[in-house]
C-alpha positions as CSV (number, residue, x, y, z in Angstrom):
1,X,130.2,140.1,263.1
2,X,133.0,142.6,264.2
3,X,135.4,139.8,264.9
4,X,134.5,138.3,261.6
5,X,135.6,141.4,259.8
6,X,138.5,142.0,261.7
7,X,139.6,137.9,261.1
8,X,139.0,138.6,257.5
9,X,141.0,142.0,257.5
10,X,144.3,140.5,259.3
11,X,144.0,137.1,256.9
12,X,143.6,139.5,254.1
13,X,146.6,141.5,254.8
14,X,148.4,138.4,255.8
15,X,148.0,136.9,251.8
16,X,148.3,139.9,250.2
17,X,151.7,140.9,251.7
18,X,153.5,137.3,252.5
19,X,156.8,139.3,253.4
20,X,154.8,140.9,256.1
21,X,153.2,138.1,258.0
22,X,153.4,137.9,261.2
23,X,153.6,134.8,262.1
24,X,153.0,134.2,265.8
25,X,149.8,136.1,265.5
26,X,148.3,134.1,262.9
27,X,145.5,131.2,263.7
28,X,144.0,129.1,261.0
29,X,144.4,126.6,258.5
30,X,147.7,125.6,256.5
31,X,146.6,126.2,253.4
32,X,146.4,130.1,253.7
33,X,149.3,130.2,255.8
34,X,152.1,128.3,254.2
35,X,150.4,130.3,250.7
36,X,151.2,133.9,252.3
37,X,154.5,132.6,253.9
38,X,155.6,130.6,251.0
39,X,154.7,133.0,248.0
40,X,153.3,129.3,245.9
41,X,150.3,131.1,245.0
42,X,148.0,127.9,245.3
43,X,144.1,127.3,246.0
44,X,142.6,124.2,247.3
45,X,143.1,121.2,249.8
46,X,146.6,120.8,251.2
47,X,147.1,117.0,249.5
48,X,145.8,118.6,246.1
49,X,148.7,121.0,245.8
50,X,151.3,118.9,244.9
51,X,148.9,117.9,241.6
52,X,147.8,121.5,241.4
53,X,151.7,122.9,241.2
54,X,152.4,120.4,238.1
55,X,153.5,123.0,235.0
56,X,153.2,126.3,237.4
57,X,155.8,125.2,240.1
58,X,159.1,122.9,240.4
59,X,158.3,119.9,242.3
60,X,160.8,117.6,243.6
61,X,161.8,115.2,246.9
62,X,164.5,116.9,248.3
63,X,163.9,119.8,250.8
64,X,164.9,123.4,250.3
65,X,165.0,126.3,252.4
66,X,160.9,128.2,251.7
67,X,159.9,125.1,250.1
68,X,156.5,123.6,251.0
69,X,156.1,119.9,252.0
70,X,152.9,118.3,251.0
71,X,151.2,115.7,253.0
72,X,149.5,113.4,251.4
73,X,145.7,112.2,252.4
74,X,145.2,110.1,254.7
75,X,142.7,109.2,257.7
76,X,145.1,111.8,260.5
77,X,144.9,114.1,257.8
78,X,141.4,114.2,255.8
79,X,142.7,117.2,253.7
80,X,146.2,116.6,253.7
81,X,148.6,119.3,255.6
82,X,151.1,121.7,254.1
83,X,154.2,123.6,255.9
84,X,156.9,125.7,255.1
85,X,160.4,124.5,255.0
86,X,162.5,126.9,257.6
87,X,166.1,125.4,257.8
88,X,167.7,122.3,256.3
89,X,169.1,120.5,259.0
90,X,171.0,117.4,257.4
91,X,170.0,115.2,255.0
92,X,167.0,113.8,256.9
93,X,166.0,116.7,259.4
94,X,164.6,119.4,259.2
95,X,162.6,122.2,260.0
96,X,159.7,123.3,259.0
97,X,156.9,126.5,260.4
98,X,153.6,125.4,260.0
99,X,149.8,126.2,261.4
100,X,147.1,124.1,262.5
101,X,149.1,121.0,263.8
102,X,149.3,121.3,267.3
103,X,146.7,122.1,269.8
104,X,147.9,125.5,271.3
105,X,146.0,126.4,275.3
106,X,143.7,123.7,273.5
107,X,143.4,125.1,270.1
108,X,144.3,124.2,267.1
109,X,145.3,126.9,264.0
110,X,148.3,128.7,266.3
111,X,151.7,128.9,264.0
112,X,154.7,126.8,265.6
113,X,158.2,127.8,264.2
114,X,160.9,126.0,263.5
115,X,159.5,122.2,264.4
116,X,161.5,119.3,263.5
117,X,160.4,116.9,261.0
118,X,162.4,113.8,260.0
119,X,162.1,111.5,257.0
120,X,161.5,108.3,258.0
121,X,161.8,106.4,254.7
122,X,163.7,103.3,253.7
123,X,164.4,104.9,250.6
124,X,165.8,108.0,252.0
125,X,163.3,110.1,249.7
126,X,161.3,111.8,252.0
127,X,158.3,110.2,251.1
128,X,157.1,109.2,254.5
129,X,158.3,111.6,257.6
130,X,157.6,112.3,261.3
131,X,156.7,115.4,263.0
132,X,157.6,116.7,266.5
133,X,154.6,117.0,268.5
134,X,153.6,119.1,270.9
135,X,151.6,117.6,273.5
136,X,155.1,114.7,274.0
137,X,157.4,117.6,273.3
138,X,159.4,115.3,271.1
139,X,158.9,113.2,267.6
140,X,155.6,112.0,266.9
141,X,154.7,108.0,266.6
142,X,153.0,108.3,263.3
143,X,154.5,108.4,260.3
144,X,153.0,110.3,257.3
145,X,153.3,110.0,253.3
146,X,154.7,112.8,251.8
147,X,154.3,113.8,248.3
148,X,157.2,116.3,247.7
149,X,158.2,119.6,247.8
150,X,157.0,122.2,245.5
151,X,159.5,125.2,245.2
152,X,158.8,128.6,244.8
153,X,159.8,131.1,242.7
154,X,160.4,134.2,245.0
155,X,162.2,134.4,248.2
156,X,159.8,132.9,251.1
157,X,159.1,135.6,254.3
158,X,161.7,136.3,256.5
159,X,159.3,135.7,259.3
160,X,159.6,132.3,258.4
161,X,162.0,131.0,260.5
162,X,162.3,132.2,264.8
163,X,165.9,134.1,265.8
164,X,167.0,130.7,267.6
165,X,166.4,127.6,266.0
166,X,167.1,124.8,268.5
167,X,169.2,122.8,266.1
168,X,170.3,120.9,269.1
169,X,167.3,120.1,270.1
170,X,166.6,118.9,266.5
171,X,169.2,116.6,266.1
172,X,168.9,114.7,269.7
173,X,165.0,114.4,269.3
174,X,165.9,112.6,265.9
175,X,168.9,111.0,266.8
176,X,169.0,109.9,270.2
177,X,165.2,109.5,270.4
């Protein structure tokens, strides 16, 4: 009961003060987390938000620094997934922070920073992408449909992206891989 209260406290001060987040400490799902790190004050499952921010948020395809990529439904991802946009690499890179996508000392809801994330479409549109993963310490085999990008309307939290990026690192897992 204690450690419910306490989880409750720090995810409470978490969404109420996105500017504030500390990041590394967090553990849970997406949704709250990309919501206080973000500022896109949206409720429901990840794949629903890029319907739900019609009329309250700008939507588009292109990535933007504090941005959040939604991921569409699909059997990987039974509620879709949302993350924070960190840095605009180059046209088709990225990075992006993000909770609950890969299994941390065998859990899943630990924050990673700055992971790479490439669009993978023919179009160039960002509607299907690849995520660096963990457990292969490189670019995931599985592509996923993307929706878009919703945009914000206040400046993301700084905690959003780590001190150093490795932009290096980026590039040769998405290039050379």
């Amino acid at each position: 009961m204690r450690s419910t209260l306490i989880s409750l406290s720090v995810l409470t001060s978490l969404l109420m003060s996105p500017a504030a987040a500390k990041v590394p400490g967090y553990v849970g799902e997406c949704v709250p987390f990309a919501r206080a790190i973000s500022g896109i004050d949206i409720h429901g499952d990840a794949w629903r938000w890029w319907q739900l921010a019609k009329g309250k948020y700008q939507r588009g395809h292109r990535p933007k620094k504090g941005a959040v990529i939604v991921f569409a439904k699909s059997p990987q991802l039974r509620v879709g997934h949302v993350a924070v946009v960190s840095r605009v690499i180059d046209s088709r890179v990225v990075m992006v922070t993000h909770a609950n996508w890969s299994r941390i000392h065998g859990a899943r809801g630990h924050v990673e920073q700055d992971v790479t994330l490439t669009d993978v479409s023919r179009a160039h549109d960002w509607s299907l992408v690849r995520v660096w993963f963990r457990r292969s310490h490189g670019l995931g085999t599985t592509s996923y449909r993307v929706t878009g990008f919703i945009y914000g309307k206040s400046a993301a939290s700084p905690k959003l992206t780590g001190a150093h990026p490795d932009y290096v690192g980026s590039l040769i897992d998405v290039y050379a891989g």
